[in-house]
C-alpha positions in Angstrom: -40.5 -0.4 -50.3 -37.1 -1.7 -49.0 -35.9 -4.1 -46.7 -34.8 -2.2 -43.9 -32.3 -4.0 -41.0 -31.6 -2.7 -37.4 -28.3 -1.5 -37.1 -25.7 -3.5 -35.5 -25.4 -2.8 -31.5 -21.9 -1.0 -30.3 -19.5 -3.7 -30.2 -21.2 -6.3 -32.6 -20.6 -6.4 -36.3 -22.5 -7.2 -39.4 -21.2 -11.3 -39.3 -23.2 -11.7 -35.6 -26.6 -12.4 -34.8 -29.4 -10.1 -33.0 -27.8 -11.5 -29.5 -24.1 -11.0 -30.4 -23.1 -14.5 -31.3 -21.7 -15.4 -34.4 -23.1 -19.4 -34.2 -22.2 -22.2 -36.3 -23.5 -26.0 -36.5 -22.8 -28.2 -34.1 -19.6 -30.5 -35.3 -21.9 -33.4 -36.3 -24.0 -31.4 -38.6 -20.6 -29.9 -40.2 -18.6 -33.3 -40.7 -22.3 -35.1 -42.2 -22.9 -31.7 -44.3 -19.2 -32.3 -45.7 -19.8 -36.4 -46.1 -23.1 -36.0 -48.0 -21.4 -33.3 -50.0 -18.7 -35.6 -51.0 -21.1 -38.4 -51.5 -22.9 -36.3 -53.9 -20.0 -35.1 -56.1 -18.7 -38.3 -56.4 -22.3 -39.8 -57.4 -22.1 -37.0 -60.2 -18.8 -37.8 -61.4 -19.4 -41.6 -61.8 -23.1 -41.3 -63.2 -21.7 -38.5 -66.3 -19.2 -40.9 -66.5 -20.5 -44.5 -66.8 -22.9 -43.9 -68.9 -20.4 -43.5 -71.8 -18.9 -46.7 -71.5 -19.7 -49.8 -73.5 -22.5 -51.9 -72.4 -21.3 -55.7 -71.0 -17.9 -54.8 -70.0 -16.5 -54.9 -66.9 -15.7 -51.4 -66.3 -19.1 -50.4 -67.0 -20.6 -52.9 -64.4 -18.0 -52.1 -61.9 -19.0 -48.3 -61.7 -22.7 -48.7 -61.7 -22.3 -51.1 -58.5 -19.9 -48.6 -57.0 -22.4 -45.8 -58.2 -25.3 -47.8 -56.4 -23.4 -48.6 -53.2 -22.4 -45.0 -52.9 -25.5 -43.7 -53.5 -27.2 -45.9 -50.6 -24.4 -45.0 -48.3 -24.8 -41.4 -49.0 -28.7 -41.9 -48.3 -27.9 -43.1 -44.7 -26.3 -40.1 -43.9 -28.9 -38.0 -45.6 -31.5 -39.6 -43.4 -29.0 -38.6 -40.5 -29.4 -35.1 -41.8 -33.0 -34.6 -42.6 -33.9 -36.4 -38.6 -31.6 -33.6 -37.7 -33.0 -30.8 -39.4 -36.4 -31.7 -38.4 -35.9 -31.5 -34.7 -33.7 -28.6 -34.6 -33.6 -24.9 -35.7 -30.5 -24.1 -37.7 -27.9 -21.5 -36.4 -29.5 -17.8 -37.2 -28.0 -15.4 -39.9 -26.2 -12.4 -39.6 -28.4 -9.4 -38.7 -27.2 -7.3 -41.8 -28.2 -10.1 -44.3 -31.1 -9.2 -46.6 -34.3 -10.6 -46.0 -34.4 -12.3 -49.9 -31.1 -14.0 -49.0 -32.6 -15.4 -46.1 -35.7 -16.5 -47.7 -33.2 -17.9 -50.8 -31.4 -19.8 -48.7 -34.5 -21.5 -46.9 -36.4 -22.4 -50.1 -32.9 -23.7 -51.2 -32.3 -25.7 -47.9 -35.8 -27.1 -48.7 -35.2 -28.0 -52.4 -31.9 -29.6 -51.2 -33.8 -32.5 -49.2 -36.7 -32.9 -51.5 -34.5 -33.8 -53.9 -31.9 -35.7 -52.5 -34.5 -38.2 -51.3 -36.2 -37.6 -54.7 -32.6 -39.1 -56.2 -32.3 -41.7 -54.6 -35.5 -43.6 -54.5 -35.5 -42.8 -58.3 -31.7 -44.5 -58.5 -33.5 -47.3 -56.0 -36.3 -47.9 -58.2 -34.3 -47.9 -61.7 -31.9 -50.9 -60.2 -35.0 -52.4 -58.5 -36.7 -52.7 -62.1 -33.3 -54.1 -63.4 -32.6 -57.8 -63.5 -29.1 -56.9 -61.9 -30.8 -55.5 -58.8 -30.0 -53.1 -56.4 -26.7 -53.8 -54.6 -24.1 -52.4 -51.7 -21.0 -53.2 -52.6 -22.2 -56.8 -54.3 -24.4 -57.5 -51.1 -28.0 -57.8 -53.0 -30.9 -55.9 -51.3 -34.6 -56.1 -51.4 -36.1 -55.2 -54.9 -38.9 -53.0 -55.0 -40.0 -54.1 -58.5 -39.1 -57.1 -61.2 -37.3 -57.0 -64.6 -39.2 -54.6 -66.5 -37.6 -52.7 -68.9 -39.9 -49.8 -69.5 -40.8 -48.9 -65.8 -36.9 -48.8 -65.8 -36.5 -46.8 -68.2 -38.8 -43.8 -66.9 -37.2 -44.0 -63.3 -34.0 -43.7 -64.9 -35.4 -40.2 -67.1 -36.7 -39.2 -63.8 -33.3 -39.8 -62.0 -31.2 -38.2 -64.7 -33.5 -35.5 -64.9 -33.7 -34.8 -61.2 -29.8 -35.5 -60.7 -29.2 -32.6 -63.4 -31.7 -30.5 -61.4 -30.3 -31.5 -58.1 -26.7 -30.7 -59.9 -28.0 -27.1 -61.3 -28.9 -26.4 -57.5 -25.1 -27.8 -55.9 -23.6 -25.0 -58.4 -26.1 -21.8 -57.1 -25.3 -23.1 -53.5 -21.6 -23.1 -54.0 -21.5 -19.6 -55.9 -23.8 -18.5 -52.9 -21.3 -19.9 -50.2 -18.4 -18.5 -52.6 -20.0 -14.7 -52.5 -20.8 -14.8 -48.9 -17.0 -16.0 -48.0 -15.3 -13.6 -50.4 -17.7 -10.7 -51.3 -20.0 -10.5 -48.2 -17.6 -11.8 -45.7 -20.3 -12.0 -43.1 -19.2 -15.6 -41.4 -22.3 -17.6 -43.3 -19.8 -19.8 -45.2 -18.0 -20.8 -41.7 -20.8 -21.7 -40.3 -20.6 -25.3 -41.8 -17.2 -24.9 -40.8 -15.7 -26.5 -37.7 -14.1 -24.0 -35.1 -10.4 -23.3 -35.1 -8.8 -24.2 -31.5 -8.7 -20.4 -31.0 -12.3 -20.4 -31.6 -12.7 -23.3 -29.2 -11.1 -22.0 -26.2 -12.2 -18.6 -25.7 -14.3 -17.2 -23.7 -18.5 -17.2 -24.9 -18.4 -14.0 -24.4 -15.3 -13.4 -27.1 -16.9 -15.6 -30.0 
């Protein structure tokens, strides 16, 4: 049987919630959303990358410290994030969105913290099993393990098997941000957005 959806009130379009509003997140949310997403990229660029490279050369060792340090400082904001998301209710969807969407986006929400902690305690416990250690930009930090090169070795399959997962993932969530903004056009993609000064001064009642 289908999904039925109320129709929109007089006056309020498909983009709106059931009370009129067309909500987005609070600025916070939106400039740590964009952080952590440009944490991530750039985690994904420099672990394809590195990994190539010849072992005991500079280069090498130079990107898997900067790969380590940004992968802790993307975990602090990630830990921002999930506190956030687990004291608050995220801004509603549109009224006319489908109820599959909805549920899509929710399991895909979930899957997105699962395994960006997942990730990084992996990545934490590969270096922590290394004899180099883990590191913030050169600063060493506590090991959770010693110099063992076959417990290293399957953290690092399980992080290179969960960062291709997590990667998989980034790529349905951008072509699912992509159809909403171009096809669907239903204000979901703005709502990780910050408001326009327009936006900002008018009335409640306008928005």
């Amino acid at each position: 049987m289908p999904t039925t959806f109320p129709a929109p009130r007089a006056g309020v379009s498909s983009d709106t919630t059931l009370d009129g509003s067309n909500p987005r997140y609070p600025v916070t949310i939106v400039i740590l959303h964009w952080i952590v997403a440009a944490g991530v990229l750039a985690l994904i660029a420099t672990g394809l990358y590195m990994v190539d490279l010849p072992k005991n050369t500079g280069q090498r060792a130079a990107l898997f410290n900067l790969h380590k340090s940004l992968g802790i400082v993307t975990a602090g904001f990630i830990i921002a994030l999930i506190a956030w998301r687990s004291r608050r209710r995220p801004p509603e969807f549109p009224i006319a969105m489908p109820q599959w969407e909805r549920r899509g986006a929710a399991v895909s929400h979930a899957l997105f913290y699962l395994l960006m902690v997942l990730v990084t305690v992996s990545g934490y416990l590969t270096s922590s099993f290394s004899k180099y250690g883990p590191k913030l930009f050169g600063v060493e930090l506590p090991h959770w393990g010693w110099d063992d090169a076959v417990l290293r070795g399957h953290f690092a399959d399980s992080h290179r098997l969960i960062a291709w997962a997590f990667a998989v993932l980034i790529a349905v969530h951008a072509a699912a941000a992509v159809k909403h903004l171009i096809v669907d056009r239903d204000g979901v993609f703005q709502r990780m957005l910050p408001r326009s000064r327009s936006e900002r001064t008018a009335p409640a009642s306008d928005r």
